[in-house]
C-alpha positions in Angstrom: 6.1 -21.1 -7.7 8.9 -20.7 -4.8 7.7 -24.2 -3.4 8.0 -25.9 -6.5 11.4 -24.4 -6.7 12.7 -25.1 -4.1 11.2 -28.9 -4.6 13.2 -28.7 -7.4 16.8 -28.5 -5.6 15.7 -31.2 -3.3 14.5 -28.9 -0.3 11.7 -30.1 1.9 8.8 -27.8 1.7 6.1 -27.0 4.2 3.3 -25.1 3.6 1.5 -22.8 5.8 -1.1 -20.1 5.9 -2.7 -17.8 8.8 -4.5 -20.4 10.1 -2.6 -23.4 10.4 -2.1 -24.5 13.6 1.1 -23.1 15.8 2.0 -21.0 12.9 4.9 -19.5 14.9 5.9 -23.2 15.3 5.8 -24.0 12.1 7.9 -21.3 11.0 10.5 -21.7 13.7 11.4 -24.7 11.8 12.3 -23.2 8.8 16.0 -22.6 7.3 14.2 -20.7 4.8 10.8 -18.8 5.4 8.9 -16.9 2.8 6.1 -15.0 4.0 3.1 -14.0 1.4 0.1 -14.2 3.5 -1.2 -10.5 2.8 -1.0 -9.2 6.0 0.9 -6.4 7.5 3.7 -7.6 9.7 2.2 -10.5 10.7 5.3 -12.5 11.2 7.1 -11.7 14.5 10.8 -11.8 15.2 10.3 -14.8 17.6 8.9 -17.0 15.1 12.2 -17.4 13.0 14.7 -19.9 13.4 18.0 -17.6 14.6 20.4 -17.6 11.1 17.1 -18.7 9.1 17.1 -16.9 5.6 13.9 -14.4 5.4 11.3 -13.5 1.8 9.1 -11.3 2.6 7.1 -11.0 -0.6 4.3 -9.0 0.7 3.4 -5.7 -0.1 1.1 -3.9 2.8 0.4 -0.2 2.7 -0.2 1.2 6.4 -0.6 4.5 7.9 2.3 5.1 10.3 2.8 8.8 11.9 0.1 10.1 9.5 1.9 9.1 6.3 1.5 6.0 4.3 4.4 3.6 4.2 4.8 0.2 2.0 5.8 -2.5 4.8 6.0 -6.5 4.6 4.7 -9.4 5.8 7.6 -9.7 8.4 7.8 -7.1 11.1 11.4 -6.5 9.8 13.0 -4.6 12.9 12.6 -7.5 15.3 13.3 -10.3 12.5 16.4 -8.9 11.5 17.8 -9.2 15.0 17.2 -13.3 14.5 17.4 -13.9 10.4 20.6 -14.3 9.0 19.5 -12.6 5.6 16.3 -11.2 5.2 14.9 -8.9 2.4 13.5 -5.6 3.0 10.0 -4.1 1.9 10.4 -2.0 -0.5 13.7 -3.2 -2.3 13.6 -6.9 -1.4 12.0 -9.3 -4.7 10.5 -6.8 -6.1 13.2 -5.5 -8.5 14.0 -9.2 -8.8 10.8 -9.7 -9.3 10.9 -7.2 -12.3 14.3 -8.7 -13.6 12.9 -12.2 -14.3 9.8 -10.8 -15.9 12.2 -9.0 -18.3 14.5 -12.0 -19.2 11.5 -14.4 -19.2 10.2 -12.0 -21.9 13.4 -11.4 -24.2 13.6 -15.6 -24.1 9.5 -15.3 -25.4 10.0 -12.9 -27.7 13.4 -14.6 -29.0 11.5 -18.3 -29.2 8.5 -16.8 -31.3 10.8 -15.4 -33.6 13.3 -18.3 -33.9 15.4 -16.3 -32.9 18.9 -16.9 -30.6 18.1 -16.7 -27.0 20.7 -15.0 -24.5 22.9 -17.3 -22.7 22.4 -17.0 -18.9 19.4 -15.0 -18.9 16.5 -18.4 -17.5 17.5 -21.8 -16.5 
């Protein structure tokens, strides 16, 4: 969905996974990277572009001083030091996440019982 959105407002899109070819490469290209390749901080501060927006949409639970923690896709200590936004794990789009599924369900509900949608709630 966040490739065809960003299609949408005229962005070029490249798509990559965990075993295309020079990932790190690939990625230092982008203005915008969103990582959701399921794996725990796999993205390292030296592949992102320095000022390049980070989305980490992953959600990886590790052990880490004997306690479980909920961490990213991004290793988001040294990718902070380069990005010039990046969204944490937890906090990042998740809550956003949970705020779209709401509004996209009041517009459902509101459509199957001709009702008035909100104004500003989906595009």
């Amino acid at each position: 969905p966040m490739a065809q959105l960003l299609l949408g407002d005229s962005c070029t899109v490249t798509i990559a996974h965990s075993r295309t070819k020079d990932l790190g490469a690939v990625c230092r290209r982008a203005d915008i990277l969103v990582a959701a390749v399921g794996r725990p901080e796999m993205i390292p501060g030296d592949w992102v572009k320095p000022g390049a927006t980070v989305i980490d949409v992953g959600i990886n639970r590790i052990e880490k001083d004997g306690k479980q923690k909920l961490v990213g896709d991004v290793d988001f200590a040294s990718c902070a030091k380069v990005a010039g936004a990046i969204t944490p794990v937890p906090g990042g789009v998740g809550p956003m996440t949970i705020a779209c599924l709401l509004a996209n369900t009041l517009t459902a509900a509101c459509r199957k019982n001709n009702l008035q949608e909100p104004e500003g709630l989906t595009a």
